[in-house]
N, C-alpha and C positions, 0 to 999 in steps of 0.2 A: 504494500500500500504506500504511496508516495506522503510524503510529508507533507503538501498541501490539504488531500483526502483524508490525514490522521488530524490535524488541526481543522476541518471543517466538525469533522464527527465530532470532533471533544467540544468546540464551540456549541452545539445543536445538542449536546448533551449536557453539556452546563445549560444551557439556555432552559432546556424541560425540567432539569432539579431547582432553578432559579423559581420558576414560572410554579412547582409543584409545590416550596414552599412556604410562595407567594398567597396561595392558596391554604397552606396551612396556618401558616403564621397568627391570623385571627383567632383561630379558633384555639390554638396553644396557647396566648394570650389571655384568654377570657376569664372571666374571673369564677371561682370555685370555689361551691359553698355547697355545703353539706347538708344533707339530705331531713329535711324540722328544722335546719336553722333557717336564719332571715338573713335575704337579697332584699338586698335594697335600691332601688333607682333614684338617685341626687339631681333634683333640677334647679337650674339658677332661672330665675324671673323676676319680672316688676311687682313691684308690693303697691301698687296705686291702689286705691282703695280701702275697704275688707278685706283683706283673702279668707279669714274667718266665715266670713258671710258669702262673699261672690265665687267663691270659687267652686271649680266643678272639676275634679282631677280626679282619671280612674287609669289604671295600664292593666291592659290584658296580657297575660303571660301563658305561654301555651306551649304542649309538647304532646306531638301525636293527637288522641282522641280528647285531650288534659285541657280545661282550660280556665283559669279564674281570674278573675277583675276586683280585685279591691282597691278601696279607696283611699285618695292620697290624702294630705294634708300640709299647711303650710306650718315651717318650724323656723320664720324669723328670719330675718337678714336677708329677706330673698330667694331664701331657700326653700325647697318644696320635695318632699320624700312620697315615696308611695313603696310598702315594706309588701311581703310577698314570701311567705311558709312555703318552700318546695316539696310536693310529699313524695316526689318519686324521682330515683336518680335518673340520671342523662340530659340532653341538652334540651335547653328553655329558652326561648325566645319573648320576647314585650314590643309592644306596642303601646302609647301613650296617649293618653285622652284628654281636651282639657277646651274648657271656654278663653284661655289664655291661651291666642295664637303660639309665644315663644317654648310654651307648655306642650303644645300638644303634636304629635306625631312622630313622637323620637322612638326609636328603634333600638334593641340589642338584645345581646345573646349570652349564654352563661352556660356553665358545666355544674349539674351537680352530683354528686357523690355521697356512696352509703356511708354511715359513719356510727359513733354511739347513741346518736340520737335517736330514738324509743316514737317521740311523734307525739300530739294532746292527748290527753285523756277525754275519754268517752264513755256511757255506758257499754256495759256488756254483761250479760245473762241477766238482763231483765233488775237484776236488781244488785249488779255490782259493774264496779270499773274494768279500764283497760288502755293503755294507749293504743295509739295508732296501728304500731305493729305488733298486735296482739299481746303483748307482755302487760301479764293482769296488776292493775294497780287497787294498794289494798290503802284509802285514806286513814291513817294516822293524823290530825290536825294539832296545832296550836294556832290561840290566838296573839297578836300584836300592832292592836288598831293601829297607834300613830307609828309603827318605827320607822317610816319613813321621813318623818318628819323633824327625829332628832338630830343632833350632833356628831358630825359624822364619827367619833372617836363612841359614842354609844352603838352606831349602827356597826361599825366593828367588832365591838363587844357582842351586840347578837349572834351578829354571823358565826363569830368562834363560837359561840353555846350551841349554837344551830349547829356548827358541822359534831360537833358529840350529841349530840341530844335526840329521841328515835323518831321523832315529828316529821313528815312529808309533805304537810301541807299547811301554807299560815294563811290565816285573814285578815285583812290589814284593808287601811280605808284610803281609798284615792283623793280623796279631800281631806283637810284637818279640820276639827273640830274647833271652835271657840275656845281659848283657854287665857287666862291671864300671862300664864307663862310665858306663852308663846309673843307676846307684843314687848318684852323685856328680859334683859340679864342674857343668860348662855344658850338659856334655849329661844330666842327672839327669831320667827319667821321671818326672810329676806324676799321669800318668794312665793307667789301666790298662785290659784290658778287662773286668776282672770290677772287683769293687767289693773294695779293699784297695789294701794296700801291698807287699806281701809274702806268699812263699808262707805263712807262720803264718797271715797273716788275711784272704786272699783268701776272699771267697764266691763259688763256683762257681755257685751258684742263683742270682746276681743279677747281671747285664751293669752296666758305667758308661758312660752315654749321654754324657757330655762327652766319651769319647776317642773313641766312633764319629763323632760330632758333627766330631773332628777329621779324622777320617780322611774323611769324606765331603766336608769341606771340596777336602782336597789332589784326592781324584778328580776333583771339579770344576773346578779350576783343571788339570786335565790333560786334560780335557776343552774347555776352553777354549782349549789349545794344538792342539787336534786330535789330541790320545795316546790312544789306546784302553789303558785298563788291565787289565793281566793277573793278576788279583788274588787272592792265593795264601792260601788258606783255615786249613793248618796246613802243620806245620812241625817237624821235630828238634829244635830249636838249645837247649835248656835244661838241658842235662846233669846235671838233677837239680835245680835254682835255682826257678825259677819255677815249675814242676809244667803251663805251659799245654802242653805237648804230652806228659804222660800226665793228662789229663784223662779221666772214664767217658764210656760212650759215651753216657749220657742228656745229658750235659754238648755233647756233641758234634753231638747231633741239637739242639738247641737253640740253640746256637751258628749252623750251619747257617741255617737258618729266620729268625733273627733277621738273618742279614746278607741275606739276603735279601729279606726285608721292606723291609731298608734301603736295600739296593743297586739292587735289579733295576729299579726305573725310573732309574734313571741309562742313559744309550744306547749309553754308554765302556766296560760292563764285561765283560769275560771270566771265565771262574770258571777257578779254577785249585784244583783238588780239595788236592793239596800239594805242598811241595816235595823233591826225594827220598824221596817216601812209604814206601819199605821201608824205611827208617832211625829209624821212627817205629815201634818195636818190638813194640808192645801192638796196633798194629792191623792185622787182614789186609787181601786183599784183597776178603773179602767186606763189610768194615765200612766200604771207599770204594765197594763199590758201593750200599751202602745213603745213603752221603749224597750221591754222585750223582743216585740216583734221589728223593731229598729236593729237590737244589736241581732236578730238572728237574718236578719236583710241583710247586711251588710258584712258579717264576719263569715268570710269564705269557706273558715274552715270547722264551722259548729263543734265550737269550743262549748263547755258545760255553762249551762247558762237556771240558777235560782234565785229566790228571795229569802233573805231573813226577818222573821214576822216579829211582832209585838203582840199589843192583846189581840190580833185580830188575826185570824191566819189565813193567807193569800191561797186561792185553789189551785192544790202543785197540780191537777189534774188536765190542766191545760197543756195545748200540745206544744207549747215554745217552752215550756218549762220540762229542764232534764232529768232532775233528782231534786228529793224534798231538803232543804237548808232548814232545819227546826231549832226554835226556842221554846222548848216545853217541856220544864225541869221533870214532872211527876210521871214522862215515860221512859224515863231510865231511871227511876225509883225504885221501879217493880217489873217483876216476868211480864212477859206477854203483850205489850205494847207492841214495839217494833213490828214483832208477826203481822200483827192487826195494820199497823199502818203498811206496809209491806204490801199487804191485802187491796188495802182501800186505793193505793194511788201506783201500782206495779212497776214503780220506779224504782233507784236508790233510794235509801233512807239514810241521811246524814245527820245526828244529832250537833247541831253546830253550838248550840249552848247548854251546857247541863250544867249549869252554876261552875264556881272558882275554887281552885284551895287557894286557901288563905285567911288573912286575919281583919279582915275589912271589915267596918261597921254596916256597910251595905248585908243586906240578908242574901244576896245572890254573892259574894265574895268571902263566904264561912268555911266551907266544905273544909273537913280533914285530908291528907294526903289519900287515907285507906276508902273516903267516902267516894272519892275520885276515882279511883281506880276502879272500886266495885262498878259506880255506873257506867264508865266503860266497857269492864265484863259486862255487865246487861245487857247492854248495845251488843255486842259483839256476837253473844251468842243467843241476838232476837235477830240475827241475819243482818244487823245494820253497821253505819259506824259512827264517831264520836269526835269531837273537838276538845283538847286540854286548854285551861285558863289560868295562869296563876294572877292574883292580886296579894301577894307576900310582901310585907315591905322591907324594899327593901334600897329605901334612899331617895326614891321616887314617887313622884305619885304615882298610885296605883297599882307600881311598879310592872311586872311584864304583859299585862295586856294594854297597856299602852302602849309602851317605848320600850320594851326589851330589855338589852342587858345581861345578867346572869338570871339563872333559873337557882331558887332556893329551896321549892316544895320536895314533898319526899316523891309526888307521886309518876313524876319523869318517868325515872328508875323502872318502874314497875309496867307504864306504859309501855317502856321498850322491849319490856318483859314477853306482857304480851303480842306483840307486833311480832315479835320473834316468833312465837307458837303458832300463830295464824297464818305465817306468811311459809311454813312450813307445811302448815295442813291444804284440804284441798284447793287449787290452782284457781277453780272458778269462785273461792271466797265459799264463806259458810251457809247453810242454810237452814232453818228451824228443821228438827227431826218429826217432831208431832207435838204440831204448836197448838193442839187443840186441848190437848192434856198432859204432855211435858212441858212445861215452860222455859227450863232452863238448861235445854241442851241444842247445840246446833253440831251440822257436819256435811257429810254428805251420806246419805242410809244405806247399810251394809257397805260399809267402807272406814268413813270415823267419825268417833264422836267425841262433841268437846262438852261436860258437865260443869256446869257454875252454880255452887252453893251459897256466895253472897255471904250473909251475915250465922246465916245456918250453920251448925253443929255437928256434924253427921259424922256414929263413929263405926258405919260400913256401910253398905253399897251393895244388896244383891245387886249377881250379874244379871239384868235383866233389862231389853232391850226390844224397841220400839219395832214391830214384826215388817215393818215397810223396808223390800228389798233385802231378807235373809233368806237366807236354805238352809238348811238343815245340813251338820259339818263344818260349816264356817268356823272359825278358829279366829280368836282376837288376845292380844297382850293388851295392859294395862301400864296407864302413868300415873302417880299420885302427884298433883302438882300445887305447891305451897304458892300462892301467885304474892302474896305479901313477900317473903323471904326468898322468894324465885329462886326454887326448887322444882327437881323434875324427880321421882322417887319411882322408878320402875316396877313395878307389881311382877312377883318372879313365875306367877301360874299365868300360865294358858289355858284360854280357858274357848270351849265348843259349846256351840249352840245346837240342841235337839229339833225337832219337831215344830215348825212354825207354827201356833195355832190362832185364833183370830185377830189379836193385837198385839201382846207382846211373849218374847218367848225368852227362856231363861239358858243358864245354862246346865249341860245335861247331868251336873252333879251338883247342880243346886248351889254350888260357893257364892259366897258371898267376897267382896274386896273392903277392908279393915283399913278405916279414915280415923287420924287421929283427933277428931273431935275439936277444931279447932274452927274460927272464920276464914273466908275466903277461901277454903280449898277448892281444887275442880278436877276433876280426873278426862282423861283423854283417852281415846278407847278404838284402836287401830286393827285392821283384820290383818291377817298374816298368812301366809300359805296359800297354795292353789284354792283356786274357785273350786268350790262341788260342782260338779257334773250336772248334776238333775235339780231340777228347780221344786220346789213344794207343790201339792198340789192341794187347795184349798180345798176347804172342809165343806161338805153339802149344806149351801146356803149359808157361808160365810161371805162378808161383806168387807174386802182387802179396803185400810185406809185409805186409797184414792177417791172412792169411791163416795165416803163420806161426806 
């Protein structure tokens, strides 16, 4: 081959690697973001006017048959973001929408990638959690209304007790409450959510994006901890001060929207419509169902969405509402509640207030460490779940359900106690055994069961067990579990189940299992060995608990 035809080739072969790329180049470039987290689109524009009020900014992002539009928002200076939860990896494209010519019609593309990210939580089985990619999520709650609100050297303080402490989930309120403190000394607010100082010069028509800025900060780092937040929309607490909770309702559908725009691709968040919503006088209940049906218009990715009630209780039966948010200390006082709510509205059941431990003169901030925990167990094994509180003091007011800090109660400890043994037992979360006449056991039937005796004394235990889903042969070991002193005491007999007969059936040498006679025990009662073979076969004109 002569040296001009070896130097054409090589030229016309640089040239198509040049030209190949040319062609790659972009898309190696693109930026990569993992698969629940937030892409975000950065627009500059003119701030002439509102953007609060005038603007209309949505980007379609789409991949294959994939496609979601959520809403942007303006964040100040010009700036205009519109955030975007990727639920599936591979490449994403957008498109920009907007009544602002330099706003709308910008284009780009992105890579995303699978990563640790798990994805929102959701219902799953009717009456428990899960995120995205099916990994069941069992809520564990605390609260800590303002701790967003504190110094940042306290909101440090939380986080380190947060990453020891066995809590998954905090409630905490998107707005601050009215307080004296707050207008003076260390802890003096700089930052509001509307643009002012004070109710004389607050503008309602205009948000201030530094204190969202902050607040989206803290969700993140609660997010970082693995905390889903429960993020509480409005709120009572201004007794006339601040005017943020009688604001109009145009003020309120805007409100709305706008946290949303901000929020909903974060993976952590829960919507919490308010807290003791009938205490918020000017508004009914048709004016939370209209901003429910707001945040479920607009949040792309139907994130959990309830209310926290006062005296009056909101009807979780409605289809925009996910799972029950309750304040209704006397059913986790006692067996058999949960079941019954369970029943009535086939959703989750989340008791989000069962009173505080602590030493408060409020009668809701009394509870003992052990009174706490019990109603927990209640919760847990009436198929539902719970939120911890402490008001202990301890320096502050209030101290941790306000503004965090350390945790001083006994009854943490104990909570993480339990998180442990449920998050071990079955995968799809517990469910009443025979809520019609057991009260105090849940599991999953012929499989396991978790026993809660509360304040009860019981010093044995026939083995004797609820006939739904046994055979006859089944074989089950035993736990003795001390949930105060969190202990797990292994019972060393195995023990067989005879003869199914209409309700429950025992076992076939009659033992009994020897409790030492103390409060708070619960036994845990797990099958072991193969399945039998042959299933029961009911008794003529027997009536199998389904049935009932």
């Amino acid at each position: 081959m002569s040296a001009h035809r070896l130097a054409h080739r090589l030229t016309c072969l640089l040239a198509s690697l040049l030209f190949a790329w040319t062609l790659c180049a972009p898309a190696a470039a693109q930026e990569r973001v993992e698969q629940y987290g937030v892409h975000e689109v950065v627009l500059k524009g003119k701030d002439a006017g509102n953007p609060f009020i005038d603007l209309e900014l949505t980007a379609t992002f789409t991949r294959g048959g994939e496609s979601f539009t959520p809403e942007g928002f303006y964040d100040g200076d010009g700036t205009y973001r519109v955030r975007f939860m990727p639920p599936s990896a591979g490449q994403w494209t957008y498109v920009t929408h907007s009544n602002h010519p330099d706003l709308d019609g910008k284009k780009g593309a992105f890579t995303v990638v699978k990563g640790a990210n798990r994805g929102p939580v959701r219902v799953a089985n009717t009456h428990h959690f899960a995120h995205a990619d099916g990994t069941p999520f069992l809520p564990f709650g605390t609260t800590i209304y303002e701790w967003a609100f504190q110094p940042e050297a306290q909101k440090l303080e939380t986080l380190a007790t947060l990453k020891k402490a066995p809590f998954n989930k905090a409630r905490m309120l998107a707005v601050p409450p009215y307080k004296p403190g707050y207008l003076d000394g260390p802890g003096k607010l700089t930052d509001f959510p509307f643009v002012g100082t004070a109710r004389d010069n607050f503008d309602f028509s205009r948000f201030n994006p530094a204190y969202f800025r902050s607040l989206e900060r803290d969700v993140k780092r609660l997010s970082d901890l693995g905390i889903q937040v429960d993020l509480i929309l409005f709120r009572p607490y201004d007794k006339g001060q601040w005017g943020f909770d009688t604001t109009s309702d145009a003020v309120n559908q805007r409100f709305v929207r706008y946290m949303v725009a901000r929020f909903a691709a974060f993976q952590n968040i829960w919507w919490s419509l308010a807290n003791e919503n009938s205490y918020i006088r000017h508004l009914t209940d048709e004016d939370f169902d209209r901003y429910f049906q707001i945040v479920r218009k607009y949040d792309p990715y139907n994130h959990l969405r309830s209310i926290h009630n006062a005296d009056r209780i909101y009807d979780y039966n409605k289809p925009w509402v996910t799972h029950v948010s309750l304040q209704y200390y006397n059913a986790v006082k006692v067996f058999g509640v949960s079941p019954m709510l369970r029943d009535m509205y086939r959703k989750p059941i989340v008791h989000d207030e069962i009173n505080y431990e602590g030493n408060s003169p409020s009668r809701w901030g009394q509870l003992s460490g052990e009174e706490l925990t019990r109603r927990f167990w209640v919760a847990l094994v009436g198929g539902a779940y719970a939120t911890h509180g402490e008001v202990l003091d301890s320096g502050k007011a209030r101290g941790w359900i306000a503004g965090g800090g350390h945790l001083a109660g006994t009854s943490p400890e104990r909570i993480g106690f339990l998180r442990k043994i449920v998050e071990t037992g079955p995968k799809g979360g517990l469910a009443p055994i025979d809520q019609l006449f057991v009260m105090n056991a849940a599991g999953q039937a012929g499989e396991y069961y978790l026993y809660y005796f509360g304040d009860d004394r019981p010093t044995e235990f026939p083995f004797v067990l609820p006939v739904k889903a046994l055979r006859k042969g089944m074989k089950f070991r035993a736990d003795i579990i001390d949930t105060w002193n969190m202990t797990v005491t292994p019972v060393p007999d195995t023990f067989e189940i005879g003869e199914p007969p209409r309700y429950r059936v025992a076992d076939v040498d009659s033992r009994v299992i020897r409790l030492p006679g103390k409060p708070y025990m619960a036994l845990r009662i797990q099958r072991v060995g193969e399945m039998p073979k042959t299933a029961p076969k009911p008794a003529p004109g027997a009536i199998v608990e389904e049935e009932l």
